[in-house]
C-alpha positions in Angstrom: -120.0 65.7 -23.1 -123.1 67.2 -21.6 -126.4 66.8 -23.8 -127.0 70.4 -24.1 -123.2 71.1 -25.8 -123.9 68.3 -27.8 -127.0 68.8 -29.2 -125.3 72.1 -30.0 -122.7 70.2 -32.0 -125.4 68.6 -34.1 -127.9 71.4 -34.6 -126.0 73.3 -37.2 -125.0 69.7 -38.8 -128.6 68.7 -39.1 -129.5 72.2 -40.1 -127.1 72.3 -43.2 -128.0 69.1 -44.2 -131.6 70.2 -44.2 -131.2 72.9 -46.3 -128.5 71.2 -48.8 -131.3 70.4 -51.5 -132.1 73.6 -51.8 -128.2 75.2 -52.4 -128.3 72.1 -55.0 -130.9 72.8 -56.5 -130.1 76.4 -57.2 -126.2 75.5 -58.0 -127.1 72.9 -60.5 -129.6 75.3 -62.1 -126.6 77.7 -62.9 -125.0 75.0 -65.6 -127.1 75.9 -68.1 -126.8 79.7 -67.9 -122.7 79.0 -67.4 -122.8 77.0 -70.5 -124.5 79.8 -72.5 -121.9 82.0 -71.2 -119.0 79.4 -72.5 -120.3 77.6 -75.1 -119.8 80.1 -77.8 -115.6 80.2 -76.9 -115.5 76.8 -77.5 -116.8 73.5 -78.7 -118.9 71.3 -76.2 -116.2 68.8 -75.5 -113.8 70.8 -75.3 -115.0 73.3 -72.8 -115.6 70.3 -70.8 -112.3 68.8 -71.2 -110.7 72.2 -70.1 -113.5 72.0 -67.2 -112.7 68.4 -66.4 -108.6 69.2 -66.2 -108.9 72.1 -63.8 -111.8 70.7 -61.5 -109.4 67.4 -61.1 -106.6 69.9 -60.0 -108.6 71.6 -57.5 -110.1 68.2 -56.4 -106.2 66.6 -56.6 -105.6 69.7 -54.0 -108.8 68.1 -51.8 -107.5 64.8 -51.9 -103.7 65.5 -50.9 -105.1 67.5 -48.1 -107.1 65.1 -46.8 -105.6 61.8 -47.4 -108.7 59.8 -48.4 -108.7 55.8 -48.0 -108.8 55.0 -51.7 -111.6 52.1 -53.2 -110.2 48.7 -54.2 -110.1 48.3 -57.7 -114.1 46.8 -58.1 -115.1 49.9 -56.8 -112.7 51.8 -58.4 -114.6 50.4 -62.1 -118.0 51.4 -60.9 -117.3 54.6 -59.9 -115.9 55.1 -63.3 -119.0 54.4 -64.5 -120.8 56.6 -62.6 -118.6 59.5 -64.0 -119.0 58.3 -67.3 -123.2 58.3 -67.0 -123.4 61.4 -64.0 -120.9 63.5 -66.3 -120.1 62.3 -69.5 -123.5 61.7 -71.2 -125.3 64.3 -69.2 -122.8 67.2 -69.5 -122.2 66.4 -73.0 -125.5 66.1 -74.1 -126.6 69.5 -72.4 -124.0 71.1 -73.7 -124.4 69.8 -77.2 -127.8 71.1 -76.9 -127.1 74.7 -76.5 -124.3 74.8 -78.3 -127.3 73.6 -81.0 -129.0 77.0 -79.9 -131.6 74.6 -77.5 -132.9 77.6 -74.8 -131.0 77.4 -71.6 -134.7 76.9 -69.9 -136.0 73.8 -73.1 -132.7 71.9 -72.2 -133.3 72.1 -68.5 -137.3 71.2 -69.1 -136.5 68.5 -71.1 -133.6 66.7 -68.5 -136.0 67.8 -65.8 -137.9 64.5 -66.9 -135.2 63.1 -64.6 -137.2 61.7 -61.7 -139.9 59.8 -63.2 -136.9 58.1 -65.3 -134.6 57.0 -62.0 -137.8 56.2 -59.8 -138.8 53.5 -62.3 -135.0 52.6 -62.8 -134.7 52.9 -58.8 -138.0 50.4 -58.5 -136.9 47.9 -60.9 -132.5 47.9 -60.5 -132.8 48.7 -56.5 -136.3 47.3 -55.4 -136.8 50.6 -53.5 -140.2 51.6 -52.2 -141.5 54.6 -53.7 -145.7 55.0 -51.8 -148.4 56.3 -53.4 -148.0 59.6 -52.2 -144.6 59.8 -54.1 -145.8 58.4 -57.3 -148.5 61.1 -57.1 -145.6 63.7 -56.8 -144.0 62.2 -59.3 -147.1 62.9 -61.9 -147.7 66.0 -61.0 -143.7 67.2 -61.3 -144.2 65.4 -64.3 -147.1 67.5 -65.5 -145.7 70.6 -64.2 -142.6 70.1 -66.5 -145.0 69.3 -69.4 -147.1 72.6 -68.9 -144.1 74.6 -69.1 -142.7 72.8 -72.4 -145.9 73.2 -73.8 -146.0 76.9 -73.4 -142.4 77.0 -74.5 -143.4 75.6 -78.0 -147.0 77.1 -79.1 -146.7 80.4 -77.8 -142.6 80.7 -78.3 -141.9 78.3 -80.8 -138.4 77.2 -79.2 -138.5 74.3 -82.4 -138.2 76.7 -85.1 -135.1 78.3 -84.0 -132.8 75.2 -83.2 -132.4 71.7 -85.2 -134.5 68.6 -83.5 -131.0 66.8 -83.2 -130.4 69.2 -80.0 -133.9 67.2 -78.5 -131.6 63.9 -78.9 -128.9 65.4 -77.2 -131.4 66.4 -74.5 -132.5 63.2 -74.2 -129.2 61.5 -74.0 -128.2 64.0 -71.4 -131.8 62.9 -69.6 -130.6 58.8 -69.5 -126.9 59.7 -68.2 -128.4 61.6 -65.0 -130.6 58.9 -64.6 -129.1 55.6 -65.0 -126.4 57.4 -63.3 -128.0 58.3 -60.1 -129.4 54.8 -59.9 -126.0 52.8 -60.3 -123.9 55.4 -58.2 -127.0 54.6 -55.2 -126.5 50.5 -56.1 -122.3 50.3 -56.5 -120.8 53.8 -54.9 -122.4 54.7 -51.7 -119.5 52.7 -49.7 -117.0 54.7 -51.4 -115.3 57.7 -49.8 -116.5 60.7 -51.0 -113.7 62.3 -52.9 -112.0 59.5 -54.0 -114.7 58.7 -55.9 -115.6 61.7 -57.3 -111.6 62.2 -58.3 -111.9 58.9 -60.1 -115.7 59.8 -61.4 -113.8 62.9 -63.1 -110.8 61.0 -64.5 -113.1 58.9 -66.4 -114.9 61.6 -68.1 -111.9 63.4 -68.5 -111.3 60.7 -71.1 -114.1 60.4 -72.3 -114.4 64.0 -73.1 -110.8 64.3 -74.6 -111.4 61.6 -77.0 -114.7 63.4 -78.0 -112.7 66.6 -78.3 -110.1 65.3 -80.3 -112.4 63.1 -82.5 -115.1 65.6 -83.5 -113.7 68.9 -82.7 -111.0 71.6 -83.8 -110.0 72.5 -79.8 -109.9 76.3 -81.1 -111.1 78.2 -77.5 -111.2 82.2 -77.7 -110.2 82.6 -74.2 -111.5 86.0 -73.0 -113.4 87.4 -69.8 -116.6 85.7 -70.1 -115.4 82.2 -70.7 -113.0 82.6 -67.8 -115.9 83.6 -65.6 -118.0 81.2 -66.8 -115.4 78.6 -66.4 -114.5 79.6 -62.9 -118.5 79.1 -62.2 -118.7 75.9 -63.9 -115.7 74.1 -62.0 -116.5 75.9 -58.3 -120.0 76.0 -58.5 -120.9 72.8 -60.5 -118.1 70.4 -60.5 -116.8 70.8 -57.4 -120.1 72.3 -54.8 -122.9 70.7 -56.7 -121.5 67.5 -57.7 -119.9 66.7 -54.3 -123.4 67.8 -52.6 -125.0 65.8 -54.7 -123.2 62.9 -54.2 -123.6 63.1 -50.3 -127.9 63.7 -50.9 -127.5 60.2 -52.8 -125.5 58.2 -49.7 -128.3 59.8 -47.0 -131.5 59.4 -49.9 -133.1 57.2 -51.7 -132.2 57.7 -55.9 -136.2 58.3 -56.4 -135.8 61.1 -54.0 -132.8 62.9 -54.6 -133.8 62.7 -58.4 -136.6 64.2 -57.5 -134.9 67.5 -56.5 -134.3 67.8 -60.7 -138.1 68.7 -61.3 -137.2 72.2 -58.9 -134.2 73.1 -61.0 -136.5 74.1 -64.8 -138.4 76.8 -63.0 -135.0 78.3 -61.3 -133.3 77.9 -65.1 -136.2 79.1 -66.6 -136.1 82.3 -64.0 -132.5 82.9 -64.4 -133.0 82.6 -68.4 -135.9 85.0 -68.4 -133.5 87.4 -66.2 -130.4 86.6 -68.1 -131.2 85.8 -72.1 -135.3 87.2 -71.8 -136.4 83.9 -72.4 -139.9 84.7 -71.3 -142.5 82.7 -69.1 -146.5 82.8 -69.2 -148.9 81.8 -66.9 -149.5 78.6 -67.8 -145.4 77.9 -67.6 -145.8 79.6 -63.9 -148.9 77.8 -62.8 -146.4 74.2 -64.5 -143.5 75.3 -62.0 -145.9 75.6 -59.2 -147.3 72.4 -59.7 -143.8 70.9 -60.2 -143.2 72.7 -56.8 -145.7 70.7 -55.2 -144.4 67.0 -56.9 -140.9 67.8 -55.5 -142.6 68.7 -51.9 -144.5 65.4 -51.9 -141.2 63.1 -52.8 -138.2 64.5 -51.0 -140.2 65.4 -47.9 -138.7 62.1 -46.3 -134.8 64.0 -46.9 -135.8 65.8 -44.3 -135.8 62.8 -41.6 -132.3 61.5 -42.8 -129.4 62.6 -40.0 -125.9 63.2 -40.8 -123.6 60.8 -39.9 
């Protein structure tokens, strides 16, 4: 093939892979505004059960289509692993959150604590190199983040209109994302794609119908909202975002793709403000900027990684 058709070939590869942190980062922002839309229709687990069911359908449709070379059994367990850390924790525990009355843009803040958790996991688990230049991003995405929870609590006072339990849910939504990013870098990167991601889902299927069936009633007031928002939440999120993200962590290093998480508070916190008038300040906007410049000092490297 001559060079010029083929560099033709790979431009719009390279291209799409260059801008695939950014369509992540603005997918996975939507969850939290899709599970204020849903949440109130049903309980937490249950939504996600519902979710879980109809996403493995449409991915059941991917995998018959494409035939897929399925994992041996080893890596069959971890990836189940993966699904129960990457979805069950962290969509249960942001979805328990709001359905607490957490705002869309605290719960988001609060996970957005993401990166400095996985680098350290990712340095000590995967003996990655992280330079000093990324360590400084880190603490200043970290700062950023801080700057814009701090405005959310003195001068909104997000506390005093939700119970702290929602925090622990936070929190437990923060160490699934993260653990989870680290041990699906260490134990899933040789799987196919969509096989594991099927199996990923299977697992927290269960996991979520025991939840649902243990601690909930199942009632769901099925209307137009909840259908749109449940369309969103299984195209946009469970299918787009989760398979994109699963390909940035194969091509990137776990510190790096978890850094694209300290981008997605100040797109929540934007679509919030839009959506639900959950207002920002200056000191929030001057946070997001310098979170902004964390995330441009870490994942700068994604940009050198080619597509296979």
């Amino acid at each position: 093939m001559p060079n010029g058709k083929k560099g033709s070939l790979q431009q719009p590869s390279q291209a799409l892979f260059q801008s695939a942190p950014v369509l992540f980062v603005w997918l996975w922002s939507t969850g939290f505004i899709g599970a204020k839309y849903g949440l109130p229709y049903a309980e937490p687990f249950t939504l996600l059960l519902y979710r879980m069911v109809i996403t493995l359908f449409c991915l059941g449709l991917l995998v018959w289509w494409m035939k897929p070379i399925w994992p041996e059994p080893n890596a069959i367990f971890h990836s189940a692993i993966a699904g129960l850390l990457v979805h069950g924790l962290y969509l249960g525990g942001v979805f328990y959150a709001i359905e607490g009355d957490m705002p869309a843009g605290l719960a988001s803040l609060i996970v957005g604590l993401q990166p400095l958790v996985t680098a350290i996991a990712a340095v000590i688990l995967l003996k990655e190199s992280v330079s000093i230049r990324q360590w400084i991003g880190l603490g200043l995405g970290l700062v950023g983040v801080g700057l814009v929870l701090v405005e959310k609590i003195v001068k909104s006072d997000p506390l005093a209109g939700f119970p702290l339990w929602t925090i622990g849910w936070a929190l437990v939504a923060l160490l699934g994302i993260s653990v989870g990013t680290v041990y699906q870098k260490r134990f899933g990167a040789s799987v196919d794609l969509i096989p594991s991601t099927f199996i990923q889902y299977c697992s927290a299927t269960i996991f979520f119908g025991l939840g649902a069936f243990a601690f909930e009633t199942r009632e769901v007031s099925w209307n137009l909202q909840l259908i749109m928002a449940m369309s969103w939440l299984v195209l946009g999120l469970s299918v787009g975002a989760i398979l994109l993200l699963m390909q940035l962590i194969r091509k990137g290093g776990a510190s790096q793709v978890a850094s694209l998480f300290y981008l997605v508070p100040p797109v929540t916190a934007l679509e919030a403000y839009i959506l639900f008038n959950e207002k920002m300040g200056l000191l929030a906007l001057f946070g997001g900027a310098l979170a902004v410049t964390g995330v441009a000092l870490v994942v700068i490297k994604i940009q050198h990684f080619q597509p296979r």
